[in-house]
C-alpha positions as CSV (number, residue, x, y, z in Angstrom):
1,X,-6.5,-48.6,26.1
2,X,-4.6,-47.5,22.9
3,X,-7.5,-44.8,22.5
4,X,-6.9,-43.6,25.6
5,X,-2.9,-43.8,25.0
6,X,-3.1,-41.9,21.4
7,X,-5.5,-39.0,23.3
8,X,-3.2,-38.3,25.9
9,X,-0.2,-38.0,24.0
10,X,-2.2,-36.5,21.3
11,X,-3.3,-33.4,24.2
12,X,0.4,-34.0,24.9
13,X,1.8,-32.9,21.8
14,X,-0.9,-30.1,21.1
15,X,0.8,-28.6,25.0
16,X,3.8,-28.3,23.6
17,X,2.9,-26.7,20.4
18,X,0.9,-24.4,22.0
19,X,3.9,-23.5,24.2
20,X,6.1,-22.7,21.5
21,X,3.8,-20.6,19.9
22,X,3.5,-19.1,22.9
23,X,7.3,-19.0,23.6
24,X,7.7,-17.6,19.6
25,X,5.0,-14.9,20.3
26,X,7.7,-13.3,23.3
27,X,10.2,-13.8,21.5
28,X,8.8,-11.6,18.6
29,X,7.4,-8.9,21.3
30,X,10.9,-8.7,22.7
31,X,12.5,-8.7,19.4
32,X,10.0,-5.5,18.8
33,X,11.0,-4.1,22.5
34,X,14.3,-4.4,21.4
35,X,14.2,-2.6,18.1
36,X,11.7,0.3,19.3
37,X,14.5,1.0,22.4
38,X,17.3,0.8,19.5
39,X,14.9,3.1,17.4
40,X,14.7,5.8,20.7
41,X,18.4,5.4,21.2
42,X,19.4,6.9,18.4
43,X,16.7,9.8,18.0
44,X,18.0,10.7,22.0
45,X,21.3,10.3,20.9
46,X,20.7,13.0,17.6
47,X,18.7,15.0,20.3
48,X,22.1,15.8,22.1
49,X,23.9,15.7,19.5
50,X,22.1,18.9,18.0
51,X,21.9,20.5,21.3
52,X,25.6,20.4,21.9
53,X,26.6,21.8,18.6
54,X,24.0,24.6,19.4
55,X,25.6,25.0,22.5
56,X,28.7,25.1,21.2
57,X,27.7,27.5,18.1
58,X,26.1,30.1,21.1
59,X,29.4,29.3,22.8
60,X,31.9,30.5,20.1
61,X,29.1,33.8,19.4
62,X,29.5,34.8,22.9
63,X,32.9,34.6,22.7
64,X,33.1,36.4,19.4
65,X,31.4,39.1,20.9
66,X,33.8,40.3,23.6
67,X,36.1,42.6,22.7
């Protein structure tokens, strides 16, 4: 009875470590998701960044230009 007891809570306790390693292994792939969308942010953001001051550069030539 007490061998029985000690097994089940024994297969018990190894369910519930195996479902926070489980839970910790999302969290670290959504901590990763999260950082490599922060990481594309920013390059999209310097993207249009440079292409608006090259607009505006092309802008103020054209403008130059006219007499």
């Amino acid at each position: 009875m007490k061998t029985a007891l000690l097994a089940s809570l024994l297969f018990l306790a190894a369910c519930g470590v195996e479902t926070v390693g489980t839970a910790a292994t999302a969290a670290s792939l959504k901590k990763q998701e999260v950082e490599q969308g922060q990481k594309t942010l920013q390059e999209v953001q310097q993207k249009l960044d440079q292409a608006s001051q090259q607009a505006a550069q092309r802008a103020e030539q054209a403008g130059g230009d006219k007499p």
